[in-house]
N, CA and C atoms of all chains as a GROMACS GRO file, in nm:
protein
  588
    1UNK      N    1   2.934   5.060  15.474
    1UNK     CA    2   2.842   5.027  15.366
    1UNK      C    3   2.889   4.901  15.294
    2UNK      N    4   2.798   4.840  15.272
    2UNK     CA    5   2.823   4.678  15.169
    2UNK      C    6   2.894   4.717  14.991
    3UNK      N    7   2.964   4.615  15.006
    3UNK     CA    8   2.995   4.651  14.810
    3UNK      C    9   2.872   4.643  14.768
    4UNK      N   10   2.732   4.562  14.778
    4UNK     CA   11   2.635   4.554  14.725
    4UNK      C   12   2.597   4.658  14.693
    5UNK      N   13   2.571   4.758  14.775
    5UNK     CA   14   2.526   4.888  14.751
    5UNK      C   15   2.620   5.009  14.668
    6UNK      N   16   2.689   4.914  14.630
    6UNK     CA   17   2.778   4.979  14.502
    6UNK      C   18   2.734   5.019  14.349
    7UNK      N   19   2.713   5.124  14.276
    7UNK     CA   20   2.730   5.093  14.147
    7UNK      C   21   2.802   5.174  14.064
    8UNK      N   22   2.864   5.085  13.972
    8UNK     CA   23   2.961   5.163  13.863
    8UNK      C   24   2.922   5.188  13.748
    9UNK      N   25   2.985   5.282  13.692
    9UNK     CA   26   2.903   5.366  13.627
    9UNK      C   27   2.963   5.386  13.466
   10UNK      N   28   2.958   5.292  13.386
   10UNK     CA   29   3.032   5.254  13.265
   10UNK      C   30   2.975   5.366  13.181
   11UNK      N   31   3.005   5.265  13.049
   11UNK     CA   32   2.930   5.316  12.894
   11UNK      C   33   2.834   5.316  12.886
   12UNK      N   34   2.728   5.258  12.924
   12UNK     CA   35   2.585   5.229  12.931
   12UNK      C   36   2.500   5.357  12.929
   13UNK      N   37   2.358   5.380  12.885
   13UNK     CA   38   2.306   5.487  12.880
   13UNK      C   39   2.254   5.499  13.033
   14UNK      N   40   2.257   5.633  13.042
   14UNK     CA   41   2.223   5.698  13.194
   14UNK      C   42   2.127   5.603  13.251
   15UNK      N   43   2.051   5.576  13.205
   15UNK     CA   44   1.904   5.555  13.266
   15UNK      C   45   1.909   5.392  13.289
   16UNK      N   46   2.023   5.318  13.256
   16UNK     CA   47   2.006   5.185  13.316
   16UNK      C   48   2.106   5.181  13.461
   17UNK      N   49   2.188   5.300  13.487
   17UNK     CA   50   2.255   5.310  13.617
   17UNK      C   51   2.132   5.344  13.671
   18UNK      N   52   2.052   5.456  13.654
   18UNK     CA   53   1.945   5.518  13.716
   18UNK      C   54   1.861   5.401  13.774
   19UNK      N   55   1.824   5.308  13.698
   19UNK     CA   56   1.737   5.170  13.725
   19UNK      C   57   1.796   5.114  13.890
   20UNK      N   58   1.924   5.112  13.806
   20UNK     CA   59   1.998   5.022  13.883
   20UNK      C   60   2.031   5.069  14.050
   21UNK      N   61   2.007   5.222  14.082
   21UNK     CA   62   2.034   5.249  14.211
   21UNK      C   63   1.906   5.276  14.276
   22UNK      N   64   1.771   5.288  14.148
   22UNK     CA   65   1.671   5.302  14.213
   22UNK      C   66   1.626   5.184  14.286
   23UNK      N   67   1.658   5.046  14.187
   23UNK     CA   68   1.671   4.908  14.251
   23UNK      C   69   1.713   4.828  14.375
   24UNK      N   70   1.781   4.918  14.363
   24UNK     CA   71   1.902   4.907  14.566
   24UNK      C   72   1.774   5.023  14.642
   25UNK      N   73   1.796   5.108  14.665
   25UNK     CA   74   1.708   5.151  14.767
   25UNK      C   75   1.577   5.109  14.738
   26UNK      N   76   1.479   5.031  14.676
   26UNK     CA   77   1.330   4.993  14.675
   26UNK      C   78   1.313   4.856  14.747
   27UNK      N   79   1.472   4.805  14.710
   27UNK     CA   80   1.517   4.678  14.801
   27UNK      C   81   1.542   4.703  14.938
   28UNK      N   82   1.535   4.847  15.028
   28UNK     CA   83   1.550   4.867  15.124
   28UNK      C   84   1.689   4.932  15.163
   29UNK      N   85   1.781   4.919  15.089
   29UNK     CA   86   1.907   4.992  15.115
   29UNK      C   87   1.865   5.134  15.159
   30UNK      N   88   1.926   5.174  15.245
   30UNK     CA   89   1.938   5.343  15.301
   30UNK      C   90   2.014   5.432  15.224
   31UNK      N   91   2.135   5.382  15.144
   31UNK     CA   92   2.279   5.438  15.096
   31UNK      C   93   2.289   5.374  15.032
   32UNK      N   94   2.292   5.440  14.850
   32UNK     CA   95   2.369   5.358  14.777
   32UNK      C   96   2.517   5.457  14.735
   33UNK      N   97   2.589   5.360  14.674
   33UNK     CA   98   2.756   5.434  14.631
   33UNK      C   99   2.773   5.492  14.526
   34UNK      N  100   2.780   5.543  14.396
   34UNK     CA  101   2.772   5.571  14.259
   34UNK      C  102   2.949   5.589  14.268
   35UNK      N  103   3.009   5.497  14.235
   35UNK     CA  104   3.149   5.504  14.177
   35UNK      C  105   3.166   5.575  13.981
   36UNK      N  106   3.292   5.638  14.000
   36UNK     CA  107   3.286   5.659  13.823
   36UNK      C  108   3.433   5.699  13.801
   37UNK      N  109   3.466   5.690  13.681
   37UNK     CA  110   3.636   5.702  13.679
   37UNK      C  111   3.623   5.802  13.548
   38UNK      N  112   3.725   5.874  13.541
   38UNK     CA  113   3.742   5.946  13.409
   38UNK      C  114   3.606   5.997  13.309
   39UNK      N  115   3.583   5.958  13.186
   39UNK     CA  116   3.502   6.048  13.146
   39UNK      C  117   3.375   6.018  13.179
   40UNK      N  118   3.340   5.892  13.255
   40UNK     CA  119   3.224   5.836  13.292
   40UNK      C  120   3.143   5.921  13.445
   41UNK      N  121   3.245   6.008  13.516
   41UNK     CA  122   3.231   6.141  13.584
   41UNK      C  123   3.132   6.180  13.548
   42UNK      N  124   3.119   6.236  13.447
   42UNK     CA  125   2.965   6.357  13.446
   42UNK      C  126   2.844   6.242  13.399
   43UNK      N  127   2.846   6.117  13.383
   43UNK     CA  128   2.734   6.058  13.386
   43UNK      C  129   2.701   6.017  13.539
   44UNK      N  130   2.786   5.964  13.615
   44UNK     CA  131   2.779   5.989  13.749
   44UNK      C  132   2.689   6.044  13.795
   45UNK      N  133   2.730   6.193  13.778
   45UNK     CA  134   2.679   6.314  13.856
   45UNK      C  135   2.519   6.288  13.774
   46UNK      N  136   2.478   6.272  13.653
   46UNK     CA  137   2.337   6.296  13.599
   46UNK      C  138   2.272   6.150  13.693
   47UNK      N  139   2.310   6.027  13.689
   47UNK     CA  140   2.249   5.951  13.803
   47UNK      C  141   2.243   6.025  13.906
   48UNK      N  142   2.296   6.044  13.973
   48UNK     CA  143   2.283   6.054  14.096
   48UNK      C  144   2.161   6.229  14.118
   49UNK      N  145   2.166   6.288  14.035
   49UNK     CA  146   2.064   6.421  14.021
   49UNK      C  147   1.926   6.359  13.942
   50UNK      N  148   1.964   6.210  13.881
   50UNK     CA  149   1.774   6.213  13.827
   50UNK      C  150   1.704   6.178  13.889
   51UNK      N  151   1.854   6.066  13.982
   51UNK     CA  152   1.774   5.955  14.086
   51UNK      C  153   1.704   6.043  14.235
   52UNK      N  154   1.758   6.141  14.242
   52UNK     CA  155   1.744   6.186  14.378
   52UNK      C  156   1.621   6.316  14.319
   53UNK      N  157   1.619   6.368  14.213
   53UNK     CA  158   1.468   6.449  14.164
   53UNK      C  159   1.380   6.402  14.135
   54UNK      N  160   1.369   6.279  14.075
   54UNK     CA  161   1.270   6.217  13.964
   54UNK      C  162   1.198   6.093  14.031
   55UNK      N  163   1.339   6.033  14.123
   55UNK     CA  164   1.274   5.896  14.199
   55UNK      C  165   1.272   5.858  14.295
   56UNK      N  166   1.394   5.948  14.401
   56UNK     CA  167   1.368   5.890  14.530
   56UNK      C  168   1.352   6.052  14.564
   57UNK      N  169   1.276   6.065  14.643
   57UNK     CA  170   1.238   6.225  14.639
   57UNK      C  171   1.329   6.275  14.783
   58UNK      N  172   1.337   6.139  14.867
   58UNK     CA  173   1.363   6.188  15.016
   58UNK      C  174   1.521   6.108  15.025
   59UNK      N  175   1.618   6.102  14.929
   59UNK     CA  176   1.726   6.080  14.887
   59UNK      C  177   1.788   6.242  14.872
   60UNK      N  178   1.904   6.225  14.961
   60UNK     CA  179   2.005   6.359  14.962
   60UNK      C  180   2.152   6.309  14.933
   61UNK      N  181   2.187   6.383  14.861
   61UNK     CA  182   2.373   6.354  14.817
   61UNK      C  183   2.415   6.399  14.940
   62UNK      N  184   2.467   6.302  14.973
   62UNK     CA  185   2.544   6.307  15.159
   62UNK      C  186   2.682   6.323  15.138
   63UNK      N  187   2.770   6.264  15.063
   63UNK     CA  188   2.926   6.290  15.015
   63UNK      C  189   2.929   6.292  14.894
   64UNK      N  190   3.016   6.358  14.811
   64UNK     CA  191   3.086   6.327  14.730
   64UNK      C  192   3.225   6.346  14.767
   65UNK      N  193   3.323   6.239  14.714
   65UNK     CA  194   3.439   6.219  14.723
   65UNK      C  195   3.532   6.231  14.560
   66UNK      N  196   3.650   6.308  14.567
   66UNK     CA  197   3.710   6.294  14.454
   66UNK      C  198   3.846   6.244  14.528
   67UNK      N  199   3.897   6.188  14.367
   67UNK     CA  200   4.029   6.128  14.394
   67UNK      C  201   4.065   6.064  14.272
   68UNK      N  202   4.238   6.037  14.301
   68UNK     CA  203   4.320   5.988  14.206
   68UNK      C  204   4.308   5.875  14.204
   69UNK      N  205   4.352   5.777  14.075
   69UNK     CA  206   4.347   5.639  14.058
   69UNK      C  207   4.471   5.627  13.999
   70UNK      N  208   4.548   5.500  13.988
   70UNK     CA  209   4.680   5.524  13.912
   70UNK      C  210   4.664   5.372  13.841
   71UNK      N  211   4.605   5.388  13.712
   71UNK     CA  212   4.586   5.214  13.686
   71UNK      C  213   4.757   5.186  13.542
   72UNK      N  214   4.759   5.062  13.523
   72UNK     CA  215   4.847   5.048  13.401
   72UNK      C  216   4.808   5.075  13.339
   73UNK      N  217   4.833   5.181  13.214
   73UNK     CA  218   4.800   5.178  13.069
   73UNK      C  219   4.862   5.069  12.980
   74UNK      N  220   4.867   5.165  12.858
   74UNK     CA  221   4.935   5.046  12.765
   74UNK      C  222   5.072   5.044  12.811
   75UNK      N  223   5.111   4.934  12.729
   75UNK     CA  224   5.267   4.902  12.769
   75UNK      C  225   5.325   4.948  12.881
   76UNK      N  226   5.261   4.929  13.018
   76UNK     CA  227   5.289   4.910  13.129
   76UNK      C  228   5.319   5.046  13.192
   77UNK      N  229   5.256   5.133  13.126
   77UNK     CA  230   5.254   5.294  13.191
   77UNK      C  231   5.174   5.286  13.254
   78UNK      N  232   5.213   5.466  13.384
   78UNK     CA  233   5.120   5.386  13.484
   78UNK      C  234   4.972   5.562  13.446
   79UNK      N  235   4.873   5.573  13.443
   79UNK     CA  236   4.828   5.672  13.373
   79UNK      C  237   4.726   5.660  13.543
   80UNK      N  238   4.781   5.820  13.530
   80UNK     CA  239   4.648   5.871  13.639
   80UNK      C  240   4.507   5.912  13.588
   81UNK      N  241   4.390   5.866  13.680
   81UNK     CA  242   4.248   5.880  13.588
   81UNK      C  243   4.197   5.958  13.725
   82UNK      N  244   4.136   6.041  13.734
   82UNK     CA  245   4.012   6.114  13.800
   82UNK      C  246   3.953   6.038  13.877
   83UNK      N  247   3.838   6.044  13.979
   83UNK     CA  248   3.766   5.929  14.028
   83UNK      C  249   3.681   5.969  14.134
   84UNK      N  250   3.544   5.956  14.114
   84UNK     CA  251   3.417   5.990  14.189
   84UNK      C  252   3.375   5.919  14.266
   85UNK      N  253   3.342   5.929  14.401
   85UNK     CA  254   3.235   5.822  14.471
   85UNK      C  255   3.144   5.927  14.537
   86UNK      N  256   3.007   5.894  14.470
   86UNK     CA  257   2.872   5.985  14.547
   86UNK      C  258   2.787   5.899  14.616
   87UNK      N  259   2.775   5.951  14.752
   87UNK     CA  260   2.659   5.906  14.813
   87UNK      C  261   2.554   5.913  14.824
   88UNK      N  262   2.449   5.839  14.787
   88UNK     CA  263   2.335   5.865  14.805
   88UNK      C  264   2.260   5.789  14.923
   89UNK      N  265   2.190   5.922  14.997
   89UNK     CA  266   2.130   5.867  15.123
   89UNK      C  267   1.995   5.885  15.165
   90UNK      N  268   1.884   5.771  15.193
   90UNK     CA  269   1.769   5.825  15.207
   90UNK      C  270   1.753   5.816  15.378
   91UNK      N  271   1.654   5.903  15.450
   91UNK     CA  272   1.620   5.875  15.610
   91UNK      C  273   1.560   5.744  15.634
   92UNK      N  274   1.589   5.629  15.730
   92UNK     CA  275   1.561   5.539  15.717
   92UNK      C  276   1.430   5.580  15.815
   93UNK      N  277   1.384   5.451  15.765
   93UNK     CA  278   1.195   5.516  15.840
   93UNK      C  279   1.166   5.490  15.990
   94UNK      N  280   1.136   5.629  16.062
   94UNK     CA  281   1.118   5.575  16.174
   94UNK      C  282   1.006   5.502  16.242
   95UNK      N  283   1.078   5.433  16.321
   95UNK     CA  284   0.968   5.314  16.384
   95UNK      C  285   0.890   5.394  16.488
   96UNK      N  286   0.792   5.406  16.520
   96UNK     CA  287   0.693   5.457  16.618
   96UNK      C  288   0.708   5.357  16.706
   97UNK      N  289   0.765   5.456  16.816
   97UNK     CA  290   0.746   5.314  16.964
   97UNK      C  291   0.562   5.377  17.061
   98UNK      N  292   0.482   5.320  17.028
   98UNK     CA  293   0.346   5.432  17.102
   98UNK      C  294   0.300   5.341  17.264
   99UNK      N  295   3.285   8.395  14.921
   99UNK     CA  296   3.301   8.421  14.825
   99UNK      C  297   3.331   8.497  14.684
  100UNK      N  298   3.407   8.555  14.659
  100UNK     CA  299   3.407   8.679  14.558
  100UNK      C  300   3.396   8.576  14.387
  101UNK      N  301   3.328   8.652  14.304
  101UNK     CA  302   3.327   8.584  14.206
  101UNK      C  303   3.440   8.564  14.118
  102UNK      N  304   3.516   8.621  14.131
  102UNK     CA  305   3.689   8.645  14.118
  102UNK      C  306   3.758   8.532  14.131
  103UNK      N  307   3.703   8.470  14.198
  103UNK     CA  308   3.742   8.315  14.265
  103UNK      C  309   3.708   8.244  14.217
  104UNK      N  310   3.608   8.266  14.067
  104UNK     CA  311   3.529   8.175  14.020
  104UNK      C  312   3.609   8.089  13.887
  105UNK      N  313   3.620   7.970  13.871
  105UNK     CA  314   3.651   7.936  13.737
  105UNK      C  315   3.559   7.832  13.661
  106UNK      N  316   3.508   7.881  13.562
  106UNK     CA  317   3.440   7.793  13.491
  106UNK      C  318   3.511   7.718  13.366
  107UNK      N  319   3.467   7.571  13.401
  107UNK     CA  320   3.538   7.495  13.276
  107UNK      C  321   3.457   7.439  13.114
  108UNK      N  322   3.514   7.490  13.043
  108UNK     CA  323   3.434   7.463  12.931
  108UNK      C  324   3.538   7.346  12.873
  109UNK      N  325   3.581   7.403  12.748
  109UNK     CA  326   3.588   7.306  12.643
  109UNK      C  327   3.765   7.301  12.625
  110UNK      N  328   3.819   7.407  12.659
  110UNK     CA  329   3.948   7.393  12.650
  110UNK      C  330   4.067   7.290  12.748
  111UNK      N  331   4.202   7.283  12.699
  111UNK     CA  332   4.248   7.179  12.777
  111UNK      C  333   4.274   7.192  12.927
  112UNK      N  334   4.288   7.082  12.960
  112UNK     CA  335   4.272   7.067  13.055
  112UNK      C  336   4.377   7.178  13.173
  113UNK      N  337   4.522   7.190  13.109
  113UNK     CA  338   4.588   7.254  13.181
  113UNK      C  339   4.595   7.422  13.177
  114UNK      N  340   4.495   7.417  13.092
  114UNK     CA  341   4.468   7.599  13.055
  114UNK      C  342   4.376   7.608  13.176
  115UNK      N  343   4.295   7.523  13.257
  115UNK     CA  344   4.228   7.556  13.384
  115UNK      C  345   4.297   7.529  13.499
  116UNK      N  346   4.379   7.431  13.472
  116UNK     CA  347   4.435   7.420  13.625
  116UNK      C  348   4.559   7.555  13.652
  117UNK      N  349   4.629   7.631  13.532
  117UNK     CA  350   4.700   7.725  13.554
  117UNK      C  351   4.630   7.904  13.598
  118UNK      N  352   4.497   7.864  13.565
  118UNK     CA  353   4.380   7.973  13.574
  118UNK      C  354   4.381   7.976  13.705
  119UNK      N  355   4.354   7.811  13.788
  119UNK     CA  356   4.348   7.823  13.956
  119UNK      C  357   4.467   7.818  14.033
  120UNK      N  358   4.597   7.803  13.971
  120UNK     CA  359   4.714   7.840  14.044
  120UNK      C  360   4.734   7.950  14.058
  121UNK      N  361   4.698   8.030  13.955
  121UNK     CA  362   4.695   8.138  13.916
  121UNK      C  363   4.620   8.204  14.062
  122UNK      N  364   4.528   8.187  14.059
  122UNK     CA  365   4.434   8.234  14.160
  122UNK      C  366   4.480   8.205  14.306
  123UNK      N  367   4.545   8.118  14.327
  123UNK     CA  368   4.604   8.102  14.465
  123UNK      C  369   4.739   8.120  14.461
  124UNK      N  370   4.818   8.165  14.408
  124UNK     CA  371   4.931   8.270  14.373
  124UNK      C  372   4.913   8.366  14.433
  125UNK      N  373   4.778   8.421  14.379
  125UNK     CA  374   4.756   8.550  14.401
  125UNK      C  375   4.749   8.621  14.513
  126UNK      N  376   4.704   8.512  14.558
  126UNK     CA  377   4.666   8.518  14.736
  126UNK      C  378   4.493   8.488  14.759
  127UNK      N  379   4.459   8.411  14.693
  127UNK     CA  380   4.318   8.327  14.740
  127UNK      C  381   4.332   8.264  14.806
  128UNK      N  382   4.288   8.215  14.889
  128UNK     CA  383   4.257   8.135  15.000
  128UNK      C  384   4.164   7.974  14.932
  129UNK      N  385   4.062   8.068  14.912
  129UNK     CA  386   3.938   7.975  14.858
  129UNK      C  387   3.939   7.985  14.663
  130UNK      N  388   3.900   7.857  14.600
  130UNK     CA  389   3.889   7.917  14.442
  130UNK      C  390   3.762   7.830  14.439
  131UNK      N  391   3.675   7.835  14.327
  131UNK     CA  392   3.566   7.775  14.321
  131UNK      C  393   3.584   7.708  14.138
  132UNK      N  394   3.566   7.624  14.167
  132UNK     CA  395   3.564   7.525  14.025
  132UNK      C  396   3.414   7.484  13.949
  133UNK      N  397   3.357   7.547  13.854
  133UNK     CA  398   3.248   7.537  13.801
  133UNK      C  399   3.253   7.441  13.678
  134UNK      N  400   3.093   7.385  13.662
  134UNK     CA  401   3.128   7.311  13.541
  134UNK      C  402   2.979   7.232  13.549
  135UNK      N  403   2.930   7.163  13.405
  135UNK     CA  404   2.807   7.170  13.381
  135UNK      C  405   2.823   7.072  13.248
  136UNK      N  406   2.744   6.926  13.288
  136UNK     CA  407   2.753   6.845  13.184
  136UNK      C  408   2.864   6.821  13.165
  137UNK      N  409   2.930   6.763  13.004
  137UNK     CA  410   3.052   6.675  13.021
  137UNK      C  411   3.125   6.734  13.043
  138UNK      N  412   3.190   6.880  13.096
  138UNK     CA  413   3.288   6.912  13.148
  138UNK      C  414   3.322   6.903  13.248
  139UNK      N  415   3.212   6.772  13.370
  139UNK     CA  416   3.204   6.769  13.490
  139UNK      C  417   3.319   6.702  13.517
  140UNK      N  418   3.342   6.605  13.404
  140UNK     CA  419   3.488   6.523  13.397
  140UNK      C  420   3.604   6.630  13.410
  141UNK      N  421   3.634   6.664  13.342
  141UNK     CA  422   3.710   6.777  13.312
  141UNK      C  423   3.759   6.860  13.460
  142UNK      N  424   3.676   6.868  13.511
  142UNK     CA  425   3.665   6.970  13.650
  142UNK      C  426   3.720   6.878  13.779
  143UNK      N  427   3.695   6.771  13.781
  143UNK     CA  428   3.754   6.684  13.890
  143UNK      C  429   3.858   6.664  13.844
  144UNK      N  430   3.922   6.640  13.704
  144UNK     CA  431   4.048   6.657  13.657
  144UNK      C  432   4.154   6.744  13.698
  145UNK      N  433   4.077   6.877  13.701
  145UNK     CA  434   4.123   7.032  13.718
  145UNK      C  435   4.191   7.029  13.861
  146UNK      N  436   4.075   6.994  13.946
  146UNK     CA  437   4.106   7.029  14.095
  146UNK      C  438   4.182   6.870  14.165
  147UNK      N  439   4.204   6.796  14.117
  147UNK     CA  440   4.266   6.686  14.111
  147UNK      C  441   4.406   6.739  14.081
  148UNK      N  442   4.460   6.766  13.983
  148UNK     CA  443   4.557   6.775  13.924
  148UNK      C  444   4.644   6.907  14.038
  149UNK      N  445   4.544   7.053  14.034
  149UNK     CA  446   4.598   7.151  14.127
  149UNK      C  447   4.612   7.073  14.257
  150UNK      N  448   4.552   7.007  14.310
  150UNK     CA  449   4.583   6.937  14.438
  150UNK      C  450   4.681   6.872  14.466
  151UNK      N  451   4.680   6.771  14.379
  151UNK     CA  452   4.849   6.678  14.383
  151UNK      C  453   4.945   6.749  14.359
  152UNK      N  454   4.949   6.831  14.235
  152UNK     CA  455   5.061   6.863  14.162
  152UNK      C  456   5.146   6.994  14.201
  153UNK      N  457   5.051   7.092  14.206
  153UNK     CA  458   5.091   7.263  14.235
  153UNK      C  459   5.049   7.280  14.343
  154UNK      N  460   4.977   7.313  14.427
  154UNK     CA  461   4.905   7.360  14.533
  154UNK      C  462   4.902   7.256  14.662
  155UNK      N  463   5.012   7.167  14.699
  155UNK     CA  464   4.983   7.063  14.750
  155UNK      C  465   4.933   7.070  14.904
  156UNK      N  466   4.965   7.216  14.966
  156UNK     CA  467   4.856   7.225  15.076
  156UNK      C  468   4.711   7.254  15.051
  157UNK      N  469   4.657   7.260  14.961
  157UNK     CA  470   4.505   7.275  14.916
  157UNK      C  471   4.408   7.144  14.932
  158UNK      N  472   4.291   7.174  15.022
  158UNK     CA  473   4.197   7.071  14.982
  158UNK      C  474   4.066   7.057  14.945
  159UNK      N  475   4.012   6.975  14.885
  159UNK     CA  476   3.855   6.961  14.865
  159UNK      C  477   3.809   6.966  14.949
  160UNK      N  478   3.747   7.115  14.965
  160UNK     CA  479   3.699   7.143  15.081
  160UNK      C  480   3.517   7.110  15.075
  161UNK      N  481   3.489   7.144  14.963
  161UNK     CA  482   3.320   7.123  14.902
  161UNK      C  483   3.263   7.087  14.817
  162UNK      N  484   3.207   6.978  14.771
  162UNK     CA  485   3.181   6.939  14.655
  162UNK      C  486   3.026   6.942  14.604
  163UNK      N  487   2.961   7.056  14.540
  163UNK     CA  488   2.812   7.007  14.579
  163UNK      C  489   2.793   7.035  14.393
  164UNK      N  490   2.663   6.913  14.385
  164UNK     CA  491   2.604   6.887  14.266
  164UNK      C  492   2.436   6.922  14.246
  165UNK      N  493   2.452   6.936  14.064
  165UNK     CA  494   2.298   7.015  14.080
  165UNK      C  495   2.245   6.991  13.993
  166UNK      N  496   2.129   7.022  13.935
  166UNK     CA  497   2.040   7.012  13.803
  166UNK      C  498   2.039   7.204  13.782
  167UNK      N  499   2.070   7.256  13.662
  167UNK     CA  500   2.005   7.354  13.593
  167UNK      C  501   1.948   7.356  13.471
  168UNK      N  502   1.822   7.400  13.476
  168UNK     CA  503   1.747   7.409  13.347
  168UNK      C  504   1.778   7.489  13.246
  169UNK      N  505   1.807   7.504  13.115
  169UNK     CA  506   1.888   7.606  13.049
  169UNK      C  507   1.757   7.569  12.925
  170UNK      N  508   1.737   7.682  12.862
  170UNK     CA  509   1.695   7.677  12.709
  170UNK      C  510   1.750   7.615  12.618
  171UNK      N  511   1.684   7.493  12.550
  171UNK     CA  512   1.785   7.451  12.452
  171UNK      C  513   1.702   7.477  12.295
  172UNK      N  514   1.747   7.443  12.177
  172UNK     CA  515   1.656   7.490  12.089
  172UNK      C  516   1.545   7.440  12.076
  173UNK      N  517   1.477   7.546  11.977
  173UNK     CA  518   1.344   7.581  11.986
  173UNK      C  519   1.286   7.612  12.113
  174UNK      N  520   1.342   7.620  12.193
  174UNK     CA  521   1.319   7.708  12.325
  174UNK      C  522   1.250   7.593  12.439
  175UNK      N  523   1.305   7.488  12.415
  175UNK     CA  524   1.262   7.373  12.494
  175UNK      C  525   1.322   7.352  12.610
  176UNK      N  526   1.292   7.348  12.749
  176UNK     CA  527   1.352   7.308  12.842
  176UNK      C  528   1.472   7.192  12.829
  177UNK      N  529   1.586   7.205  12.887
  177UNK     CA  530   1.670   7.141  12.900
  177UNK      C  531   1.764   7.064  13.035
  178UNK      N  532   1.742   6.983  13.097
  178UNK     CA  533   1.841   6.995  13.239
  178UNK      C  534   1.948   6.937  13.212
  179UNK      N  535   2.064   7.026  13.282
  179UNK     CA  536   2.154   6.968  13.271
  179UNK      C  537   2.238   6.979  13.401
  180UNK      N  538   2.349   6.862  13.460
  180UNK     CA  539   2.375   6.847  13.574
  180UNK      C  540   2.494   6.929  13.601
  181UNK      N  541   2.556   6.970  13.671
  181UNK     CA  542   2.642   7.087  13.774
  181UNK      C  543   2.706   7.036  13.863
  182UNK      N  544   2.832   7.096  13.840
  182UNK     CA  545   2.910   7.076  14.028
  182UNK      C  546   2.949   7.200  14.038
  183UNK      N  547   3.000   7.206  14.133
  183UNK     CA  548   3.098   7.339  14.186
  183UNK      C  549   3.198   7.264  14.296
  184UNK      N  550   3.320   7.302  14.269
  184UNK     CA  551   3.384   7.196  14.343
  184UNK      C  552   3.475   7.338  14.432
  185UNK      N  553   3.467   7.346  14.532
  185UNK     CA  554   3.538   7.439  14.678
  185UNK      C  555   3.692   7.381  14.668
  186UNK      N  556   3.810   7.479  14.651
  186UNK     CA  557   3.933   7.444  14.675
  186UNK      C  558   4.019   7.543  14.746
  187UNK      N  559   4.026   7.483  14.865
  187UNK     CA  560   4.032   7.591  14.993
  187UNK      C  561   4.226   7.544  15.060
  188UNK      N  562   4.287   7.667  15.109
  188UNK     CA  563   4.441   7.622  15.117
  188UNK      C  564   4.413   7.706  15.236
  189UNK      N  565   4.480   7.638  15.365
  189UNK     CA  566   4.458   7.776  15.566
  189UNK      C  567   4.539   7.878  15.506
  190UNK      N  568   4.487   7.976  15.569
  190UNK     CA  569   4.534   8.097  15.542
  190UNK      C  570   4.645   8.070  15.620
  191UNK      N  571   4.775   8.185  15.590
  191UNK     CA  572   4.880   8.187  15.641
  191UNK      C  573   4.843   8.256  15.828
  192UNK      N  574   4.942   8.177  15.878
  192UNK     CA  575   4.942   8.152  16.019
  192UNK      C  576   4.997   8.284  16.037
  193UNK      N  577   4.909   8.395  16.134
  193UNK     CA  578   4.999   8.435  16.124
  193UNK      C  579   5.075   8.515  16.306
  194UNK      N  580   5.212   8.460  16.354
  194UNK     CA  581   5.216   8.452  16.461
  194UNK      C  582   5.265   8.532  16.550
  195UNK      N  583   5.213   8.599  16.654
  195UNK     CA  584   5.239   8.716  16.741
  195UNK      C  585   5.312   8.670  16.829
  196UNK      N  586   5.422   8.784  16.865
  196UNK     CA  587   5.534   8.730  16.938
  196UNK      C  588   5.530   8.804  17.036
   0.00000   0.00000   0.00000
């Protein structure tokens, strides 16, 4: 999969990630990524459940992945954070050979 | 599945759940199931993150699946809110005939 089809998943209110992955697959993407770190996790998960009820109907969560991150904190500690990557995948359309 | 296996994460800290699921595979679980709903979704990848690296280090994310449930909120208004259940599964002990 392309980084393009990446998105991360900040402070921002739900519904401009939501935009933002509905935007990648209308552009034709098959799979987009929903990355999220620490408490930004359960907004994650609400993208990826509005986008796949509300807007892409034939979009299925194909992976989710968890895992550790180990970034610097302050004064050069090293602080472990949580860390999500969900897939979202629609059937790409088949071509009729007649 | 037995519901025995079940842990749901609410509001308390973080290591009062991950000792709930050591607890549980102490015991002799095999499988534990990690529940959680809205912002405790953070919280829960925390949980089974932490039992994974830290205590339980043959255990893995074995299942991760996400959801929408509708719950009553006041005045009796529909509410959705998003869900995981996260599968944390360790092989049963080998066990070998001689």
């Amino acid at each position: 999969m392309e980084d393009d089809n990446t998105i991360f998943i900040g402070k921002k209110p739900v519904m401009n990630y939501v935009l933002a992955v509905v935007t990648q697959f209308n552009n034709g993407s098959n799979d987009v990524l929903i990355k999220a770190r620490g408490k930004a996790i359960s907004r994650a998960v609400d993208v990826a459940e509005i986008v796949r009820r509300r807007y892409i109907r034939d979009a299925t969560i194909k992976d989710v992945r968890l895992n550790t991150e180990t970034l610097k904190g302050e004064g050069g500690r090293d602080v472990n954070v949580s860390s999500i990557e969900i897939q979202i995948s629609r059937q790409a359309p088949q071509v009729e050979i007649t």
